[in-house]
Every structure is written in structure tokens, then in C-alpha cells.
C-alpha positions as a Markdown table, in Angstrom:
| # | Residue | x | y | z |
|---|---|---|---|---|
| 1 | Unk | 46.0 | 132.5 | -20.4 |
| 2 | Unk | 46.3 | 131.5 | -16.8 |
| 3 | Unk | 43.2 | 133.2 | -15.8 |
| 4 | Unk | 41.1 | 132.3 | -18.8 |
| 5 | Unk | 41.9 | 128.4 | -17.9 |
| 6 | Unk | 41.1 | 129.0 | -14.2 |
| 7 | Unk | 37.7 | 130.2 | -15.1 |
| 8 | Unk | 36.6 | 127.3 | -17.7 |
| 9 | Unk | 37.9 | 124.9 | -15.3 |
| 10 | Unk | 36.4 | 126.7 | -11.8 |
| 11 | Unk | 39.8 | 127.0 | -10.1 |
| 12 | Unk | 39.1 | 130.0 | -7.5 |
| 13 | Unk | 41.9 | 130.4 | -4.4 |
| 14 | Unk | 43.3 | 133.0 | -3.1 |
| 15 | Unk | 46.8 | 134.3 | -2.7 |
| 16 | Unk | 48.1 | 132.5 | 0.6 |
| 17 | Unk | 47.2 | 129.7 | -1.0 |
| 18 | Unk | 49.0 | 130.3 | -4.3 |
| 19 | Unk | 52.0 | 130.8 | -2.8 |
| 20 | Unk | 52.0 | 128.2 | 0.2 |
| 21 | Unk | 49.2 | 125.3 | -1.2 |
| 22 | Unk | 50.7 | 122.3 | -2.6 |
| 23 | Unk | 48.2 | 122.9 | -6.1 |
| 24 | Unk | 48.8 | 126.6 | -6.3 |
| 25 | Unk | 51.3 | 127.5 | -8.6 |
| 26 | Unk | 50.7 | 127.2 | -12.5 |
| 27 | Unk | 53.3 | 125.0 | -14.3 |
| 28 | Unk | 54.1 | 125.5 | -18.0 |
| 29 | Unk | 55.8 | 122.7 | -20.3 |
| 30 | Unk | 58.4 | 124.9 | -22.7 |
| 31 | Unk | 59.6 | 123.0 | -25.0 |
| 32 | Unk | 62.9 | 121.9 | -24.7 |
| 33 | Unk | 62.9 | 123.7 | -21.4 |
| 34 | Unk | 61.0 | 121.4 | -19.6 |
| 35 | Unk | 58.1 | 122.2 | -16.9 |
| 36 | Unk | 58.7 | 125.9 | -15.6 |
| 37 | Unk | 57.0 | 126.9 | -12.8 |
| 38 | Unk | 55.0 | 130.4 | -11.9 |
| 39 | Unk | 54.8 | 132.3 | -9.0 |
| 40 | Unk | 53.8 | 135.9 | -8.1 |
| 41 | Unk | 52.5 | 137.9 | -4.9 |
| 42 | Unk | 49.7 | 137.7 | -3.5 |
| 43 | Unk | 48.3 | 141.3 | -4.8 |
| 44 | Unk | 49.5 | 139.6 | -8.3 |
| 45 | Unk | 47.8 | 136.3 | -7.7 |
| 46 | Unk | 44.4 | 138.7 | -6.4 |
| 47 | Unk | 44.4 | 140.6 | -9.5 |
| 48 | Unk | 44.4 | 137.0 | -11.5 |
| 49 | Unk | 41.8 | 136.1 | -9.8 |
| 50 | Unk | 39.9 | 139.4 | -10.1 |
| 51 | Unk | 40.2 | 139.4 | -14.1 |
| 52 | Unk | 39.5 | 136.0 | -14.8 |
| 53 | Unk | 35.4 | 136.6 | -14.3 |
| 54 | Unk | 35.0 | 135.5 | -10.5 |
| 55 | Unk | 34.8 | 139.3 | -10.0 |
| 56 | Unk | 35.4 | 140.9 | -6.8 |
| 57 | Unk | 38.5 | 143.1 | -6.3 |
| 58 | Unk | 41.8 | 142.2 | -6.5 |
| 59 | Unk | 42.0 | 142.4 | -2.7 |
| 60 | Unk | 39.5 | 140.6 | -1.5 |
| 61 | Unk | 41.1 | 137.3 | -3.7 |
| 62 | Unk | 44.9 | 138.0 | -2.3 |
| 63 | Unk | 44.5 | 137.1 | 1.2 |
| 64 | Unk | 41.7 | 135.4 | 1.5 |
| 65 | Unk | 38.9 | 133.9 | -0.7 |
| 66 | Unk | 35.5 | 135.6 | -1.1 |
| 67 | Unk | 34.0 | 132.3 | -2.3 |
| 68 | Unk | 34.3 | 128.9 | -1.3 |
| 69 | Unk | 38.0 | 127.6 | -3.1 |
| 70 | Unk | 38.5 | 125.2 | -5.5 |
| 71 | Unk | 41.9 | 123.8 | -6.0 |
| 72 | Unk | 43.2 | 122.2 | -9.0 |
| 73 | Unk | 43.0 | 118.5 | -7.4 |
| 74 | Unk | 39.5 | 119.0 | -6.4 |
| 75 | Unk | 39.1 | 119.0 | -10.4 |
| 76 | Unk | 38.7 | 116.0 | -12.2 |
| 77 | Unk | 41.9 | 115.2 | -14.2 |
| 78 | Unk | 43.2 | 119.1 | -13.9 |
| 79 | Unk | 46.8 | 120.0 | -12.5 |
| 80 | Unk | 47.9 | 123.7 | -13.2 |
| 81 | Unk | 50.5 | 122.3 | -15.9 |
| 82 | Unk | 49.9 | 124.7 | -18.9 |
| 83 | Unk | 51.1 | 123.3 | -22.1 |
């Protein structure tokens, strides 16, 4: 789910910045729960990246970007909040 909607909406960063951007981690609305949010490593975060049809390997997305980035706010009207 998360990489599908990072490819239709051309969200590409790498790892570092999934963990220490301000637009990096997903956030899901559950229900009742409220907004949860999701974080992983940067390998995890590189494999994302690697599967959601940017291509590459999962390395070369966990540390640093092999294509220019494009963060969530540099989208028109797109946060990560998954509902």
C-alpha cells in the first residue's frame, strides 16, 4: 500500500530522510485509533522504495537517493496520511 501510493503520487526519498525529514514517515488514520504513525530502518525504507517501481536496489535508496527526491510537501495537496 505504502509503496503503490508513493509511486502514483512520485514520492521518491531515501532512508535518512525517512527517518529524520519532517515529511518522511507515513501516517495511517485507524478508525477509532486515531492517526498511527510508521517507521522502519533505513534497509526497510530502501526496500520500499526498491519495490514500488523507481527500481534500483534496495541499497542504493536506504542511505542515499539515486534520483533527485521528492518529498510529500513538494506534492500538491499530498501528506503521507494513509486513510
Amino acid at each position: 500500500m505504502i509503496a503503490n501510493r508513493l509511486f502514483v503520487k512520485g514520492i521518491k526519498f531515501d532512508g535518512s530522510y525517512h527517518q529524520e525529514g519532517k515529511y518522511g514517515c507515513p501516517l495511517f488514520k485507524v478508525n477509532d485509533l486515531g492517526v498511527l504513525k510508521w517507521s522502519c530502518s533505513s534497509r526497510y525504507w530502501g526496500e520500499i522504495m526498491s519495490s514500488s517501481g523507481y527500481g534500483y536496489a534496495y541499497d542504493e535508496w536506504a542511505w542515499q537517493s539515486p534520483e533527485e527526491p521528492v518529498t510529500p510537501d513538494m506534492v500538491e495537496e499530498e501528506g503521507l496520511l494513509i486513510e
